[in-house]
VOLO-987458 format. One record per residue: residue number from 1; chain; z, y, x of N, C-alpha, C, O, CB in turn. Coordinates in Angstrom, 1 decimal, decimal comma, m for minus. Atoms other than C-alpha are relative to their C-alpha. Glycine has a CB too. Example, Ala and Ser with C-alpha at 12.3 -4.5 7.8 and 13.67 -1.06 7.14 Angstrom:
2
(r 1; A; (0,0; m1,2; 0,9); (7,8; m4,5; 12,3); (0,0; 1,2; 0,9); (0,7; 1,2; 1,9); (1,2; 0,0; m1,0))
(r 2; A; (0,0; m1,1; m0,9); (7,1; m1,1; 13,7); (0,8; 1,1; m0,8); (0,9; 2,2; m0,3); (m1,4; 0,5; 0,4))
This chain:
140
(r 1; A; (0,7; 0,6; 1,2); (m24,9; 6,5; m5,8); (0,1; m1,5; 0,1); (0,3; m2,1; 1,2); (m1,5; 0,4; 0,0))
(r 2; A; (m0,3; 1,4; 0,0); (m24,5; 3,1; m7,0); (m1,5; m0,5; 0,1); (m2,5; 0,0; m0,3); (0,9; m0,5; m1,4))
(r 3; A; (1,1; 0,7; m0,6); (m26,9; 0,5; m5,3); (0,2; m1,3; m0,5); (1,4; m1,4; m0,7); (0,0; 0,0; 1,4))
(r 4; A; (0,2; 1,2; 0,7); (m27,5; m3,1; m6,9); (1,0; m0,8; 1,3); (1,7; m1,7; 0,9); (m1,9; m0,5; m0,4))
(r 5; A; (m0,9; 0,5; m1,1); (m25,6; m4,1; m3,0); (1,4; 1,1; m0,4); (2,4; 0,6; 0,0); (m0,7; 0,2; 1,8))
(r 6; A; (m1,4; m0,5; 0,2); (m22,6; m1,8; m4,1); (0,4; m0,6; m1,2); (1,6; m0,6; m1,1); (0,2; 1,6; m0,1))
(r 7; A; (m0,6; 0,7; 1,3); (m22,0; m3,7; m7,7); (0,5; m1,1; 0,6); (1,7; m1,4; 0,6); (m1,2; m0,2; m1,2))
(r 8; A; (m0,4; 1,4; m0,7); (m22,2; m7,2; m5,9); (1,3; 0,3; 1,0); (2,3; m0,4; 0,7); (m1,4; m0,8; 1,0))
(r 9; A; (m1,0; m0,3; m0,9); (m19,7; m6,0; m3,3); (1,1; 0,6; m1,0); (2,0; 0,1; m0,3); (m0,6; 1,0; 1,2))
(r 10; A; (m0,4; m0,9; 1,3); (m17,7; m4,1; m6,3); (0,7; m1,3; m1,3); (1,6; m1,2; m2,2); (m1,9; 1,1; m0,7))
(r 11; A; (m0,5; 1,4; 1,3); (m17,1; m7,5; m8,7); (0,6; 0,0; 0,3); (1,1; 0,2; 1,4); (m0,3; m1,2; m0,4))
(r 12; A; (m1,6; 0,3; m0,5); (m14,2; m8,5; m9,7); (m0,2; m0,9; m1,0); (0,6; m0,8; m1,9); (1,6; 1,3; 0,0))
(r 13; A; (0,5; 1,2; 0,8); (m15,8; m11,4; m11,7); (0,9; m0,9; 0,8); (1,1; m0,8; 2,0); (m1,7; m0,5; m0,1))
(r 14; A; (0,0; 1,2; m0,6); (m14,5; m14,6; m11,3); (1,9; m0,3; 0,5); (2,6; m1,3; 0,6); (m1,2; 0,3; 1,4))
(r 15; A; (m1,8; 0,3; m0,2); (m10,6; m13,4; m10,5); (0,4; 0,0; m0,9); (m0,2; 0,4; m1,8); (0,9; 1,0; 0,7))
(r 16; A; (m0,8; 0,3; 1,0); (m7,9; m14,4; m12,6); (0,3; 2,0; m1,1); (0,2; 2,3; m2,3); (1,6; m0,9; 1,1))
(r 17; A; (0,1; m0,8; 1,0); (m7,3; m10,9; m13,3); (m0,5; 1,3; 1,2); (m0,4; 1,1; 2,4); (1,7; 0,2; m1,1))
(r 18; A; (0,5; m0,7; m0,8); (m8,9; m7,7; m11,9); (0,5; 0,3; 1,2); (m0,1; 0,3; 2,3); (m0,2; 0,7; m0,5))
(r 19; A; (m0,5; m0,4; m1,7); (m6,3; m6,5; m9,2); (0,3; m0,7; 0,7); (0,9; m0,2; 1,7); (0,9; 0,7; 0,3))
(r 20; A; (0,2; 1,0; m0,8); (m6,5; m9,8; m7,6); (m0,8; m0,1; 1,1); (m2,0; m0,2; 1,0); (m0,4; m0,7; m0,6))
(r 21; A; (0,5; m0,2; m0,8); (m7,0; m9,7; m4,2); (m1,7; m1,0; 0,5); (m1,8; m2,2; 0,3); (1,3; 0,0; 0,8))
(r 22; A; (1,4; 1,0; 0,2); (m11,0; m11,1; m3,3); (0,9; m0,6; 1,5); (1,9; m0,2; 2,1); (m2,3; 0,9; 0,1))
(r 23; A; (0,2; 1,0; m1,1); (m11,5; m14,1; m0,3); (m0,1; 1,6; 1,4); (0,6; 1,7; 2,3); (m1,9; m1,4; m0,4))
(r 24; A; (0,4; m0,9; m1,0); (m13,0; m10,5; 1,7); (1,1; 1,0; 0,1); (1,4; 1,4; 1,2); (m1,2; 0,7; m0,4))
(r 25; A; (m1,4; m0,6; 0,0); (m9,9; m8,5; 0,8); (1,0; m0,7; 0,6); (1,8; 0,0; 1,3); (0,4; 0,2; m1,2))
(r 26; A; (m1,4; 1,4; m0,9); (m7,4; m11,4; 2,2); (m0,3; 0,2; 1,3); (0,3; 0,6; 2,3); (m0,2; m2,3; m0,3))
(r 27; A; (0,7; 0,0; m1,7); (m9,5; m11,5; 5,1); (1,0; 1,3; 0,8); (1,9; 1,2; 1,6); (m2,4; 0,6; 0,0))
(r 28; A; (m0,6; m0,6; m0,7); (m8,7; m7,9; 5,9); (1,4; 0,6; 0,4); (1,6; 1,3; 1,4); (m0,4; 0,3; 0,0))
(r 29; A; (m1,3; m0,3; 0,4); (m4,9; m7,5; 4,6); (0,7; m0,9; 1,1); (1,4; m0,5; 2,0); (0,2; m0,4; m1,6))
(r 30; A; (m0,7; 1,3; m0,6); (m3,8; m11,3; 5,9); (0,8; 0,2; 1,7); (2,0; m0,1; 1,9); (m1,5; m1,3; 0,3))
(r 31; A; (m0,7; m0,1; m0,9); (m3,3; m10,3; 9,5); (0,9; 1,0; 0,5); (1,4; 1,2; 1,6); (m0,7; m0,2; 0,7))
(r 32; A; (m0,8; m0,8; m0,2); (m1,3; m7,7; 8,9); (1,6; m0,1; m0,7); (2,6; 0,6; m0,5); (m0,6; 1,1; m0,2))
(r 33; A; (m1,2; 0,8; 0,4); (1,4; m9,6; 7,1); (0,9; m0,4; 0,6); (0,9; m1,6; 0,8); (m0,1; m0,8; m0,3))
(r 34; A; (m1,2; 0,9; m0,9); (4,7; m10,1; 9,1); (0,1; m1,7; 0,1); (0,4; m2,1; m1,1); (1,5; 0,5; m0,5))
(r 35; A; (m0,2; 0,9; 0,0); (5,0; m13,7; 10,0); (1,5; m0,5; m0,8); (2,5; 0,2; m0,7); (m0,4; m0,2; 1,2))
(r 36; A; (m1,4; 0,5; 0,3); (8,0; m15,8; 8,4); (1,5; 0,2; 1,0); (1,3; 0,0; 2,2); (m0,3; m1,2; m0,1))
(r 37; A; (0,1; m0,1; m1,4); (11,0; m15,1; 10,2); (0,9; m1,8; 0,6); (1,1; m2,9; 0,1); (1,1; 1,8; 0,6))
(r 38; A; (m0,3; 1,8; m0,5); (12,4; m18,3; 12,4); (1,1; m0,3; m0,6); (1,8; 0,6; m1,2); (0,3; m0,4; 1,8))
(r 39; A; (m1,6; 1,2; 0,5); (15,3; m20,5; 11,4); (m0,4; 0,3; m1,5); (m1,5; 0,7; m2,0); (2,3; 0,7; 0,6))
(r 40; A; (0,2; 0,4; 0,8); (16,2; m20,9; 8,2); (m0,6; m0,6; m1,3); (0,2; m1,6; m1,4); (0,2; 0,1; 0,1))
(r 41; A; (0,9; 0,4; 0,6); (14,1; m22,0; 5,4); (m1,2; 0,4; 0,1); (m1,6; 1,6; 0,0); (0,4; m0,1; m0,9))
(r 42; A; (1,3; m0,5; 0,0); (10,6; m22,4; 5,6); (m0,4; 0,7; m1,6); (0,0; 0,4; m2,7); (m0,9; m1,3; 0,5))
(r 43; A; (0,6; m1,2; 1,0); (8,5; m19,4; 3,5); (m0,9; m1,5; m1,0); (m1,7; m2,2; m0,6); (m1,6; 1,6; 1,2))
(r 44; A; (0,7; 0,7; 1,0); (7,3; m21,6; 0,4); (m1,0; 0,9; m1,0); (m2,0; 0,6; m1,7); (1,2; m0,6; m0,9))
(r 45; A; (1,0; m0,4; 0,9); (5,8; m19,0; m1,4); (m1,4; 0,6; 0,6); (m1,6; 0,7; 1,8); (0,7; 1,0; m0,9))
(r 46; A; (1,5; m0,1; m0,6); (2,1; m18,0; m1,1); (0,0; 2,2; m0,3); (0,0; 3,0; m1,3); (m1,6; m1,3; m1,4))
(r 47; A; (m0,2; m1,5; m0,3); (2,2; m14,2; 0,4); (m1,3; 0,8; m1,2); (m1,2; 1,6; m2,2); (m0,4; 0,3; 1,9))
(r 48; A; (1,5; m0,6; 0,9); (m1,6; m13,5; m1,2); (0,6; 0,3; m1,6); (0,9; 1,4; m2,2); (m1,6; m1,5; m0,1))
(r 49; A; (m1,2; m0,4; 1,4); (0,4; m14,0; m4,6); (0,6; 1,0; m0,3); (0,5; 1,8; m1,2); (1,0; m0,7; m0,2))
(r 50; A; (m1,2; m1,4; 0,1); (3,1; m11,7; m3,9); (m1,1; 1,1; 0,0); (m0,8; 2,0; m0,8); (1,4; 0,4; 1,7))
(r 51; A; (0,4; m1,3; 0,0); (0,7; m9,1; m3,4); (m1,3; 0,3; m1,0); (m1,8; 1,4; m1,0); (m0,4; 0,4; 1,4))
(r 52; A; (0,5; m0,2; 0,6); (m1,7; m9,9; m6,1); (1,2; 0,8; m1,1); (1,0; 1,8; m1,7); (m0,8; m1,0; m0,1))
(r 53; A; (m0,3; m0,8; 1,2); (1,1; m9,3; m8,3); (0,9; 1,6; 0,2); (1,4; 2,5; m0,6); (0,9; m1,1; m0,9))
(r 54; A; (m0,1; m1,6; m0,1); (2,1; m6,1; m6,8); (m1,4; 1,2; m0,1); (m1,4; 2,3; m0,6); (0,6; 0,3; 1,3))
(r 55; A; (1,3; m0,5; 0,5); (m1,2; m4,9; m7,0); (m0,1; m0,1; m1,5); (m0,1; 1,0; m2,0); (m1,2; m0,7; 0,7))
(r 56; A; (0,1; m0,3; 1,0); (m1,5; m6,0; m10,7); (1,3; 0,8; m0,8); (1,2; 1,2; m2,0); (m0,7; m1,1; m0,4))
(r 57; A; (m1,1; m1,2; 0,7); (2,0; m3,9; m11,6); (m0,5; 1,6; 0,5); (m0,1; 2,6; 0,0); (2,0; m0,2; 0,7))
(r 58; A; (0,6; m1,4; m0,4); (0,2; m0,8; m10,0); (m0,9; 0,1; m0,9); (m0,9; 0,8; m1,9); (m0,6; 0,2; 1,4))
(r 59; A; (1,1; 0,1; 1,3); (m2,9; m1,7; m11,9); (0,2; 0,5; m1,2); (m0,3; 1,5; m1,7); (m0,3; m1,2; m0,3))
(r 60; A; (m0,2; m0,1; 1,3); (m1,6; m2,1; m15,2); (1,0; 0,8; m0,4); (1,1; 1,0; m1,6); (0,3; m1,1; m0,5))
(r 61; A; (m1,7; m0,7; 0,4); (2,1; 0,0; m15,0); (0,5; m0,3; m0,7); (1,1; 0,3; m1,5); (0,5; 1,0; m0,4))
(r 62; A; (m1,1; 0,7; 0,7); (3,6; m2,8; m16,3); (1,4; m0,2; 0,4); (1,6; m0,2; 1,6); (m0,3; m1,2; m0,2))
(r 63; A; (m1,7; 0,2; m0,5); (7,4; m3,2; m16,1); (0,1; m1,4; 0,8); (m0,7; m2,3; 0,6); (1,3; m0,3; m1,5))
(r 64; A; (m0,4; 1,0; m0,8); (9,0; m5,6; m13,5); (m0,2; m1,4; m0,7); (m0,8; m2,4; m0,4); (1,3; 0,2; 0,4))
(r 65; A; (m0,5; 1,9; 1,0); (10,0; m8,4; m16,6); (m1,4; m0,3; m0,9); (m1,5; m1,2; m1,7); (1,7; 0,2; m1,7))
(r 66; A; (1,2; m0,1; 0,7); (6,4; m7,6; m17,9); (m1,4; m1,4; 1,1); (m2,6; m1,8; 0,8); (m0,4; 2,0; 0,0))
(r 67; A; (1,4; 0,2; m0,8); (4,4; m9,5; m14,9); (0,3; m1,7; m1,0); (1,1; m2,2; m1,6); (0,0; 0,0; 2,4))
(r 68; A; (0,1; 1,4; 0,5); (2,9; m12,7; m15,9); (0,5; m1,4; 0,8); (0,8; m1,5; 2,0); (m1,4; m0,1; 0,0))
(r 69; A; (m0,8; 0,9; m0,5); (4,4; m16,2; m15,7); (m1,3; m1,1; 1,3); (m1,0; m2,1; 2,0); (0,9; m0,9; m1,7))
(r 70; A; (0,7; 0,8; m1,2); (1,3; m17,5; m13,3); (m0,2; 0,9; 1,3); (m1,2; 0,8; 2,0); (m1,5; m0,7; m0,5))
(r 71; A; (0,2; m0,9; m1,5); (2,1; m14,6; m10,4); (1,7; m0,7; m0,1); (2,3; m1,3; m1,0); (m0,4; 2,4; 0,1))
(r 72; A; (m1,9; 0,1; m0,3); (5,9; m15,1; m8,7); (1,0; 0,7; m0,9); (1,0; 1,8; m1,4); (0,5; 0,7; 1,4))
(r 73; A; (m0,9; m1,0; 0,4); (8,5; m14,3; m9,9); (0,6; 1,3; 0,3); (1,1; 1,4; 1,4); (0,8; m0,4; m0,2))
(r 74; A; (m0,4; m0,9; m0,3); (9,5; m10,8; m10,3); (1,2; 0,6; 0,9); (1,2; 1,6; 1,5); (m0,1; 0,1; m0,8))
(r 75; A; (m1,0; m0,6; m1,2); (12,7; m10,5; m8,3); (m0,9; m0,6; 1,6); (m0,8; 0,1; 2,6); (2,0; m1,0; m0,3))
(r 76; A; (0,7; 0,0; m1,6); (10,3; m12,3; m5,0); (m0,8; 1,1; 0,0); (m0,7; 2,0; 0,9); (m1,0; m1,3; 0,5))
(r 77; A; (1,1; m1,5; m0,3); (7,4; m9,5; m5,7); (0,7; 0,8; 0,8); (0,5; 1,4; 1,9); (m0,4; 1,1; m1,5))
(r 78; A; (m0,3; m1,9; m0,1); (9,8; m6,8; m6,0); (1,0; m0,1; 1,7); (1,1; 0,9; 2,5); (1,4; 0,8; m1,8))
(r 79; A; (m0,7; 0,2; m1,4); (12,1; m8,2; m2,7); (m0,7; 0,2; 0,8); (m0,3; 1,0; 1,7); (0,5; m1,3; 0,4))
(r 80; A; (0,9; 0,0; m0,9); (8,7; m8,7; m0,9); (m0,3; 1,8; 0,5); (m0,6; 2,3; 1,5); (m1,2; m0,9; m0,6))
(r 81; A; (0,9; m1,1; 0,5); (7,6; m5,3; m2,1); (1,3; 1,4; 0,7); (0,9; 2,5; 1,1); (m0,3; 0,0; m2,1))
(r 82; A; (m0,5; m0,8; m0,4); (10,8; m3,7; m1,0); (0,4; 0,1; 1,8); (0,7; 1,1; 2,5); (0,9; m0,2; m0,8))
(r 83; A; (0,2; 0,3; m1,5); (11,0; m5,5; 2,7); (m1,1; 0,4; 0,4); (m1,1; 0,7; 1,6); (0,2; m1,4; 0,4))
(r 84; A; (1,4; m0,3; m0,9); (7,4; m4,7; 3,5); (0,2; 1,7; m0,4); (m0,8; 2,2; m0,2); (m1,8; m0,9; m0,5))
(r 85; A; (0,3; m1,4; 0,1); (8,3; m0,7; 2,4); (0,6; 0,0; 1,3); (0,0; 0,5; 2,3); (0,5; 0,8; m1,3))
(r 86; A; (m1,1; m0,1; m1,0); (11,7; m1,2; 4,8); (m1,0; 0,3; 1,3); (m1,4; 1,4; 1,7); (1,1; m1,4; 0,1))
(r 87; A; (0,6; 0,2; m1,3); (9,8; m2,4; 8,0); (m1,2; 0,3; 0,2); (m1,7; m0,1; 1,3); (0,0; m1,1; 0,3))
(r 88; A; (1,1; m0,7; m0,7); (6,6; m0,7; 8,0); (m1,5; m0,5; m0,5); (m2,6; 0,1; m0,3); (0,2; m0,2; 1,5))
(r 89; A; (1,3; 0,4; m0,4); (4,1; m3,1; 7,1); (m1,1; 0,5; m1,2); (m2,3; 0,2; m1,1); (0,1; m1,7; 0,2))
(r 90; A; (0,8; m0,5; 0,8); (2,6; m1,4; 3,9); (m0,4; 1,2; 0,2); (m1,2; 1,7; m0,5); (0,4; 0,0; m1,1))
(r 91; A; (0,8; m1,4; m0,6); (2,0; 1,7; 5,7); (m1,2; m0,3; 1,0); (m2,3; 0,2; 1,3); (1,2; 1,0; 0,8))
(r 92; A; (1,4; 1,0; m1,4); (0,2; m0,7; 8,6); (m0,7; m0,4; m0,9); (m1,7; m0,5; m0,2); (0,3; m1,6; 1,2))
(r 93; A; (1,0; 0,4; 1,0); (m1,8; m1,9; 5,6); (m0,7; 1,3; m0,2); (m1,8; 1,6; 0,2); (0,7; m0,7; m1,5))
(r 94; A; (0,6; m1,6; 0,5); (m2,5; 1,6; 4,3); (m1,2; 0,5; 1,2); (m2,4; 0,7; 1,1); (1,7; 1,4; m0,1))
(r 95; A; (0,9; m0,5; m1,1); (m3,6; 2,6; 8,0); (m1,2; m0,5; m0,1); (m2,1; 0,2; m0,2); (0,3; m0,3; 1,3))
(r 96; A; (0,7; 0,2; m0,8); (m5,6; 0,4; 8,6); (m1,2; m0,5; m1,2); (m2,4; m0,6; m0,8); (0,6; m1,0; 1,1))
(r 97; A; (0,8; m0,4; 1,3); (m7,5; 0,2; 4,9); (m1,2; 1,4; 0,3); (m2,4; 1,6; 0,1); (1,4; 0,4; m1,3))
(r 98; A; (0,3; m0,8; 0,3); (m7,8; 3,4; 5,6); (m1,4; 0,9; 1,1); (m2,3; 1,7; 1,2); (1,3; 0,5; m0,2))
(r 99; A; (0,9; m0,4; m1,6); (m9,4; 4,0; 8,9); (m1,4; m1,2; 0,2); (m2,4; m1,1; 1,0); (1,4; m0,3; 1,7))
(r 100; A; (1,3; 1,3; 0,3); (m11,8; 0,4; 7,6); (m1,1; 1,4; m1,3); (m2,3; 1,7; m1,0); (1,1; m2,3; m1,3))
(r 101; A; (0,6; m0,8; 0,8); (m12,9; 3,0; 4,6); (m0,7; 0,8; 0,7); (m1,9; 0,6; 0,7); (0,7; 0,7; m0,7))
(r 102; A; (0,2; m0,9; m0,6); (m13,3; 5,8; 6,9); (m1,4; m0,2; 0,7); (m2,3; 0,6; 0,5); (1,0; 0,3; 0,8))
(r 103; A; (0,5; 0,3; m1,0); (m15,4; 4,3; 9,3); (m1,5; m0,8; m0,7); (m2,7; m0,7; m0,4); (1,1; m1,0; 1,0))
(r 104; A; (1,1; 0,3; 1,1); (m17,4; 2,5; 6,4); (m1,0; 1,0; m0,4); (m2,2; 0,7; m0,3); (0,6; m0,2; m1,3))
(r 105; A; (0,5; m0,8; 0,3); (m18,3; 5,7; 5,3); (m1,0; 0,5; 0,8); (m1,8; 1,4; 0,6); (0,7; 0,7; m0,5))
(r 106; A; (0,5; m1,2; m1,4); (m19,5; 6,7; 8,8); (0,7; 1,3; 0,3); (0,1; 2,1; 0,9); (m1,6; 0,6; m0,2))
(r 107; A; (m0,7; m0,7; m0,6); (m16,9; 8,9; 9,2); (1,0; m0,2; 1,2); (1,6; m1,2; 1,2); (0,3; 0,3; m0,8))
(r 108; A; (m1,0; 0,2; m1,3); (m14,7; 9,2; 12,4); (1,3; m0,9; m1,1); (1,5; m0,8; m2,4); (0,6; 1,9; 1,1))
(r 109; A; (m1,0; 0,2; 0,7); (m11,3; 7,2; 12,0); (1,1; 0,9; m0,2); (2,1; 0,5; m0,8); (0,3; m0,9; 0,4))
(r 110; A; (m1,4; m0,8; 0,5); (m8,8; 10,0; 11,8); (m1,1; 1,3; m0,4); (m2,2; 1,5; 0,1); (1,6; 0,3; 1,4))
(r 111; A; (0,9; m1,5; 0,5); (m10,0; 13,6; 9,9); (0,1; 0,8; 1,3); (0,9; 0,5; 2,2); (0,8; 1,0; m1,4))
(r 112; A; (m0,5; m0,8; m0,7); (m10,3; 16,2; 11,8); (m0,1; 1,9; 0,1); (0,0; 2,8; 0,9); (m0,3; m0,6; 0,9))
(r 113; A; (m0,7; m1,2; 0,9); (m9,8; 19,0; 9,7); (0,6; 0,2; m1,0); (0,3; m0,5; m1,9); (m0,5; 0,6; m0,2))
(r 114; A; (m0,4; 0,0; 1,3); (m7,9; 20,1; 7,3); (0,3; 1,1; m0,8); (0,7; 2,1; m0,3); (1,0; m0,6; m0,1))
(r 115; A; (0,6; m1,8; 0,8); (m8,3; 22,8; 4,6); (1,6; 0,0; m1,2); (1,7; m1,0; m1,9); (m2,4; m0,3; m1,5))
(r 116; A; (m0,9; m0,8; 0,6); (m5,0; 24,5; 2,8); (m0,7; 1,0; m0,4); (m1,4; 1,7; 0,3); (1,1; 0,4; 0,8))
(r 117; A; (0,4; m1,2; 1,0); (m5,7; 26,8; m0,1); (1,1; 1,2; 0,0); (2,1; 1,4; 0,8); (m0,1; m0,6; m1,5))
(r 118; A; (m1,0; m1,4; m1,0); (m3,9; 30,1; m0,1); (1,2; m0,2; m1,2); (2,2; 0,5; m0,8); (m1,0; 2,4; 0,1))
(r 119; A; (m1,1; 0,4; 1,1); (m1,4; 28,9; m3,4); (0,7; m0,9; 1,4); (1,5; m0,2; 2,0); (m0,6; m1,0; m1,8))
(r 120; A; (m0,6; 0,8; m0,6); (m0,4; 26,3; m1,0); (0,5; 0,7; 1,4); (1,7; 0,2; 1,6); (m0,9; m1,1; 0,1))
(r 121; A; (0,0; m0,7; m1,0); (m0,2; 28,5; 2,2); (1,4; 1,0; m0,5); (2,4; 1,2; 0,1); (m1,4; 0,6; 0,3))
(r 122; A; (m1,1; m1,5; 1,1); (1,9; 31,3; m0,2); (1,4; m0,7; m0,1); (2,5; m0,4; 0,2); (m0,8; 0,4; m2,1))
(r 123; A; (m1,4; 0,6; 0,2); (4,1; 28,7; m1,3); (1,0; m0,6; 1,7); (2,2; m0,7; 1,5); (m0,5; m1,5; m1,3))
(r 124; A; (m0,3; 0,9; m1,6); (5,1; 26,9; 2,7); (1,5; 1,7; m0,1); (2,7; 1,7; 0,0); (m2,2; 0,0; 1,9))
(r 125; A; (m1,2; m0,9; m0,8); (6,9; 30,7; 3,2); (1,4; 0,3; m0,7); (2,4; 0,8; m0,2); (m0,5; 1,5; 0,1))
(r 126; A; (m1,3; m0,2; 0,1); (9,3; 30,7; 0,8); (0,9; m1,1; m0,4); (1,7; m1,4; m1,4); (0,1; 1,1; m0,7))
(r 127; A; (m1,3; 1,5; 0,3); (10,8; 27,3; 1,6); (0,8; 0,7; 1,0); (0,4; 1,6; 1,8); (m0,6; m2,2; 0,6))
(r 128; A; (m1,0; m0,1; m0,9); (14,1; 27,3; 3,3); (m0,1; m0,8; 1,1); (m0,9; m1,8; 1,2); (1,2; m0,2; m0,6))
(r 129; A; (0,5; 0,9; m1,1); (14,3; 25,9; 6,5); (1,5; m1,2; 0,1); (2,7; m1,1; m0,1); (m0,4; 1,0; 1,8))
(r 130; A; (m1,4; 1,0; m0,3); (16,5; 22,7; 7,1); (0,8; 0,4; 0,9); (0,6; 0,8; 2,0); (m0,3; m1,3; 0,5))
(r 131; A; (m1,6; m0,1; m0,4); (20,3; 23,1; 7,6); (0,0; m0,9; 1,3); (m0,2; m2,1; 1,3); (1,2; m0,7; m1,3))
(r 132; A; (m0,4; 0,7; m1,2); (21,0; 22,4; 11,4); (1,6; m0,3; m0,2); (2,4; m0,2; m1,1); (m0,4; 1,0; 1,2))
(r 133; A; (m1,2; 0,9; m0,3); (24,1; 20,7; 12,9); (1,2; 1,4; m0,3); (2,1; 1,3; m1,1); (m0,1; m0,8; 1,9))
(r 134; A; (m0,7; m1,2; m0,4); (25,5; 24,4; 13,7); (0,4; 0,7; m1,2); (1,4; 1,4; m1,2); (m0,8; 0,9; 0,9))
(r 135; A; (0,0; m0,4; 1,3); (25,1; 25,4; 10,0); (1,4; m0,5; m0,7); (2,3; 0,2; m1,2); (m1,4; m0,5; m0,8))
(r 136; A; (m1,0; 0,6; 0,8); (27,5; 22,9; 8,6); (1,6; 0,2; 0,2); (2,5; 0,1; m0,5); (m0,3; m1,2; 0,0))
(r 137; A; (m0,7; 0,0; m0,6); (29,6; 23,5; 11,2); (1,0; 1,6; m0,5); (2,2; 1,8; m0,7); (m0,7; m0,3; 1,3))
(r 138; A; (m0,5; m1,1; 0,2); (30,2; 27,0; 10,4); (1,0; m0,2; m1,9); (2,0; 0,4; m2,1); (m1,4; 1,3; 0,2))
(r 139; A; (m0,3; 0,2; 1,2); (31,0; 26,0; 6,7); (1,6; m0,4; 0,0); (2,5; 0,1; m0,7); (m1,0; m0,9; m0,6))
(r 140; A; (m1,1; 0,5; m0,1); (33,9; 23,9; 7,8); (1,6; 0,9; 0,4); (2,7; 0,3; 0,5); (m0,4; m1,1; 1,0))
């Protein structure tokens, strides 16, 4: 149930546009951001940026050439957006979002059960199983 402390905590007054990351949100995202890497040119652009405006193309499902001209430009988003899928660090975001939720809630940080319905169970048997090395081999 909503509490007059869950609305205040819940605003999104005050940001440029809603999926704009808050000062409390930076907080817990920020140190999970790969550092720049060394040598050549120093990082000029402002990371929080890049990820407001990937957050607001999720938001809104606007097209790439659609974001607005006061987030980065769209080819840095989408570069940023494709190097942090490469190396891991949007899944280390995800984790650790996720296990801050969890724990919010008062729940442990990992589940520890998990419930399959019998459509889902029914369907598992008549997958094929992945083609081993020895499989292909015979083909040849």
């Amino acid at each position: 149930m909503w509490k007059p402390e869950h609305r205040r905590a819940a605003c999104r007054r005050g940001l440029r546009y809603p999926s704009d990351l808050t000062d409390v949100e930076w907080a817990l995202v920020e140190p999970l951001i790969p550092p720049a890497k060394r040598g050549g040119r120093r990082r000029t652009i402002d990371v929080r940026e890049v990820l407001n405006a990937i957050f607001y193309v999720l938001s809104t499902g606007c097209q790439w050439n659609a974001l607005p001209s006061d987030l980065p430009p769209k080819s840095t988003v989408y570069d940023y957006l494709d190097l942090w899928d490469w190396d891991g660090t949007l899944e280390r975001i995800h984790h650790a979002l996720y296990v801050a939720a969890r724990e919010q809630a008062g729940r442990e940080a990992s589940p520890s059960v998990a419930i399959i319905d019998a459509q889902s169970a029914k369907g598992a048997v008549n997958v094929w199983p992945a083609p081993s090395a020895s499989s292909f081999r015979e083909l040849i």
